[in-house]
C-alpha positions as CSV (number, residue, x, y, z in Angstrom):
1,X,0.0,0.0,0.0
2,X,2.8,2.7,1.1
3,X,4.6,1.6,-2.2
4,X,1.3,2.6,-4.3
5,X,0.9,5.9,-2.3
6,X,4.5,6.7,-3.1
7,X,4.4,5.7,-6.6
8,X,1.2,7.9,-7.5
9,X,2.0,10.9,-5.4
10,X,2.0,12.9,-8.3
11,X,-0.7,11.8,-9.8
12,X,-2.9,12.6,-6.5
13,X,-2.0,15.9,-6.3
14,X,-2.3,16.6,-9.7
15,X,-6.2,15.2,-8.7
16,X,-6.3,17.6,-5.6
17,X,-4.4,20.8,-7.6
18,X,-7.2,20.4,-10.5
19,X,-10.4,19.9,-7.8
20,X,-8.8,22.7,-5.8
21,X,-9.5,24.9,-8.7
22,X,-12.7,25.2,-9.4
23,X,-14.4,27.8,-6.8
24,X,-17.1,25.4,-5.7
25,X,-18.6,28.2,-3.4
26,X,-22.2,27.0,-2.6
27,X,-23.2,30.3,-0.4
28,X,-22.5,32.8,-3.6
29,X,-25.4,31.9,-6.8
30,X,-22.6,33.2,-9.1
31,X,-20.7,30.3,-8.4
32,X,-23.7,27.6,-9.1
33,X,-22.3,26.0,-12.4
34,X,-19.1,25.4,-10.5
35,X,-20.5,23.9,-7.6
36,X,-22.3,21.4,-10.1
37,X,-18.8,20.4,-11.9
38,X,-17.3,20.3,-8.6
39,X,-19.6,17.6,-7.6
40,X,-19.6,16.0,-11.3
41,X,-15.7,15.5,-10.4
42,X,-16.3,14.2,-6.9
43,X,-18.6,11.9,-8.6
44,X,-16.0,10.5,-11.5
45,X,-13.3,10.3,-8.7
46,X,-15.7,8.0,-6.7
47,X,-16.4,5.6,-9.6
48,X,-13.0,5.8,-11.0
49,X,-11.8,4.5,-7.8
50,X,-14.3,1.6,-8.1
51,X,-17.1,3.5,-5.6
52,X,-20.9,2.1,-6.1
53,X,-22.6,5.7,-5.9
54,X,-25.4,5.4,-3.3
55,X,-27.2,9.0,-4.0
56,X,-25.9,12.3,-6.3
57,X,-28.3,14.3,-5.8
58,X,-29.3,18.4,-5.4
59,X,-32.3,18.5,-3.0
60,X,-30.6,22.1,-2.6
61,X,-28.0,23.4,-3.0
62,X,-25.0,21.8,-2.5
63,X,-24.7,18.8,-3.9
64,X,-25.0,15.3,-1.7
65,X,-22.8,12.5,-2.7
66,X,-22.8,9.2,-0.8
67,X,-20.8,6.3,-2.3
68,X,-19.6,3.2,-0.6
69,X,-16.8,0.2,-2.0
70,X,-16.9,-2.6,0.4
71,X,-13.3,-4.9,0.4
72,X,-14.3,-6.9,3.1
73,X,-17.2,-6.6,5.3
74,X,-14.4,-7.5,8.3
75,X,-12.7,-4.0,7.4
76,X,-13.5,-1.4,9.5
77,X,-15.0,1.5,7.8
78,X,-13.8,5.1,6.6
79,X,-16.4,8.0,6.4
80,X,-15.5,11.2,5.0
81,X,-17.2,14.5,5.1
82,X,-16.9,17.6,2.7
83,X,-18.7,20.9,1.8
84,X,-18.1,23.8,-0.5
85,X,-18.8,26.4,1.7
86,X,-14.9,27.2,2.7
87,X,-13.6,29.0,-0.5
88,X,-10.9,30.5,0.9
89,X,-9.5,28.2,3.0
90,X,-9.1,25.9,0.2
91,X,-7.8,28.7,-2.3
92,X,-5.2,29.3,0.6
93,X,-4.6,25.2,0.4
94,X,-4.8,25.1,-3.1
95,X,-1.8,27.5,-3.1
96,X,0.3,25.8,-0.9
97,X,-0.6,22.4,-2.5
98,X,1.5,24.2,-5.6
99,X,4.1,26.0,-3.4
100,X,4.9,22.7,-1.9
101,X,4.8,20.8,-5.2
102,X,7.4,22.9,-6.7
């Protein structure tokens, strides 16, 4: 596993660096098409990395995503949380993402 991690480190934050980008801001309307592509790539990510996708759906906005891929039932289980109402935060992480990549 740490050998895969190591050999497609560049390759995940090439992933991160082009989701960073788009200004997935759900509190500002302007910002509505990219908050739908935003979620459109969470999506793809999910069932590229073999994810059955459970719900995509816009009851509001944002976006809700739920996606599970089970290994072994035995496994415990990982849950993660996101939401694209921290724009600047992640515009400041985006930027170091690239400062530190350099």
């Amino acid at each position: 596993m740490i050998d895969y991690i190591h050999s497609n480190k560049q390759r995940f934050l090439d992933e991160l660096i082009e989701l960073l980008k788009i200004p997935s801001v759900s509190a500002d309307t302007k910002h509505n098409e990219d908050t739908a592509c935003c979620a459109e790539a969470f999506k793809t990510a999910l069932l590229k990395a073999g994810c059955t996708m459970l719900k995509f759906a816009q009851p509001r906005s944002p976006y809700s995503i739920s996606a599970h891929k089970i290994l072994d039932p035995n496994l415990p289980t990982i849950l993660t949380y996101g939401h694209y109402d921290v724009s600047l935060l992640i515009h400041w992480i985006y930027g170091l993402v690239v400062l530190l990549n350099q």
